[in-house]
N, C-alpha and C positions, 0 to 999 in steps of 0.2 A: 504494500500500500504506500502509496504518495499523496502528502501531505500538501497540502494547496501552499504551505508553507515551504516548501520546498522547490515549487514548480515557479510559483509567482513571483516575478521578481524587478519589475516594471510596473509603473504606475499606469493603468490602461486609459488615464485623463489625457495627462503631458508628457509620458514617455520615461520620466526619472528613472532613477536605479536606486533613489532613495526611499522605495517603497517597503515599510516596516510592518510586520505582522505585532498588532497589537494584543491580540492573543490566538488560542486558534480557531477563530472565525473572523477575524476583521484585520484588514490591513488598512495603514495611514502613508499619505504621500508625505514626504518632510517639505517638499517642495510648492505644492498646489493645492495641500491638507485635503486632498481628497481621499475618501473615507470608505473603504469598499469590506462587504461582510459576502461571506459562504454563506448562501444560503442554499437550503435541499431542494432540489430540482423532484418535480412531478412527475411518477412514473404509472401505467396503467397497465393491470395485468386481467386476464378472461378467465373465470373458470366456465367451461363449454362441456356437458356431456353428450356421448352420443345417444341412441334410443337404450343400451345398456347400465345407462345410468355410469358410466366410467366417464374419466376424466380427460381429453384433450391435454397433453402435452407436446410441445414441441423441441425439436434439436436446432440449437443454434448452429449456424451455419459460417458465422464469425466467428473473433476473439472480441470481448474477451467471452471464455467458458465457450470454447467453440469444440461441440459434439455433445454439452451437456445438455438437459432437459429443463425448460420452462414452459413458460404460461405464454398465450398469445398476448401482445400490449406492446410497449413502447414506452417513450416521453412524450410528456405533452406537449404540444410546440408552445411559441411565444404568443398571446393573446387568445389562446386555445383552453373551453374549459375540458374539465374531467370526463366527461360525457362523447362529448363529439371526440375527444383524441381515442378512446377505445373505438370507437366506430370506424372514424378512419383506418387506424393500426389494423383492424380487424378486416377491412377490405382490402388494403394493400397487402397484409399477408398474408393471407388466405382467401378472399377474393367470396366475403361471407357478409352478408350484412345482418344487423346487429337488430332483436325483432322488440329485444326488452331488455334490463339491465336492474338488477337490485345489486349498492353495495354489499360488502361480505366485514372488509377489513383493513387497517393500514397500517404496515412497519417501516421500520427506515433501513436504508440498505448504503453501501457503500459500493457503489461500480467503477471499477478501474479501468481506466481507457485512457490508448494514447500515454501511459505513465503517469494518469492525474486521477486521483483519486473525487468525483465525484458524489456528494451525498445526497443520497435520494429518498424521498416517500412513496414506497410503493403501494397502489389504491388499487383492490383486490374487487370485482366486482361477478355475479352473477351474470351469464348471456344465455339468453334465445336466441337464438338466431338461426336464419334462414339462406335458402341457398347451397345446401349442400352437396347437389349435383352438380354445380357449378363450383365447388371450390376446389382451389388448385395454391399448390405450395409458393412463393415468392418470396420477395423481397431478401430477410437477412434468415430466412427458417430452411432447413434442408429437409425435414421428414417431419411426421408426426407421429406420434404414441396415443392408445388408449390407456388409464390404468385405473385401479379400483383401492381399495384400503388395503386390501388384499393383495395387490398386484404390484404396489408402489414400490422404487428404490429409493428411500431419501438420499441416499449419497451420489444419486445422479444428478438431483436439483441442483442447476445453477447458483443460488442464493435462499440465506436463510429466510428473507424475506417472501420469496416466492415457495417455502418450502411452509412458512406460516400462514400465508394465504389458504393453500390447499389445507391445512391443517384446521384453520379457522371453521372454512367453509364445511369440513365435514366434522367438528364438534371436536375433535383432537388439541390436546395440550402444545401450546406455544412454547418453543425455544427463548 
């Protein structure tokens, strides 16, 4: 893991190298006192059964955790709420659209990318959704998985956060 304090080292205002980690979540410019904080970035994940009542998992097809098993979702882009970014994510990679949605849950996650340690809220939601003749694998997913309580590997999940989600949703003790 990498530390934003580690990474950042430019004030992204005016350019300095006087840019001072005030603790770890906020840096100060010494030069243009501009004031910059880590904050968690929004992350959205699906739980989707099929007619067996099992669970959709996916293989990532990247890094990071490229081959491991997650949930369908993303991040939320900029000016995007919680809602519409799972809908999106969910037709760009799987090509499914989204018919109903109940939240389930939300943990924090830390995703390493690039050598930067990003901090996230991952929002765990329920889907219906429709189209399943017409969905087809894309975007960052290589394959998908069914699994049941029964059937699950926790040490494939990608993240404890995505391991909590499914955990939540089916009445299971959180990490």
């Amino acid at each position: 893991m990498t530390l934003p304090s580690k990474v950042l080292q430019f004030c992204p205002k005016c350019g300095s190298n006087k840019f001072v980690a005030q603790d770890e979540k906020s840096f100060k410019c010494d030069d243009c006192q501009f004031h910059f904080f880590v904050n968690s970035a929004a992350a959205v994940a699906a739980i989707i059964e099929n007619s067996k009542g099992e669970v959709m998992l996916t293989v990532r097809a990247f890094a990071p955790n490229k081959g491991m098993l997650d949930l369908p979702g993303g991040f939320v882009d900029p000016n995007e709420g919680l809602e519409h970014a799972l809908k999106r994510e969910l037709h760009e990679e799987l090509n499914m659209e989204v018919d109903s949605l109940k939240y389930i849950d939300s943990f924090p996650n830390q995703y390493v990318f690039s050598e930067y340690t990003v901090f996230t809220t991952d929002v765990g939601f329920h889907c219906q959704v429709s189209g399943w003749n017409k969905m087809h694998i894309q975007d960052d997913i290589s394959d998908i998985n069914f699994v049941s309580k029964e059937t699950i590997n926790w040490d494939s999940i990608a993240s404890t956060s995505i391991k909590n989600i499914i955990r939540s949703y089916w009445g299971l003790p959180t990490e």
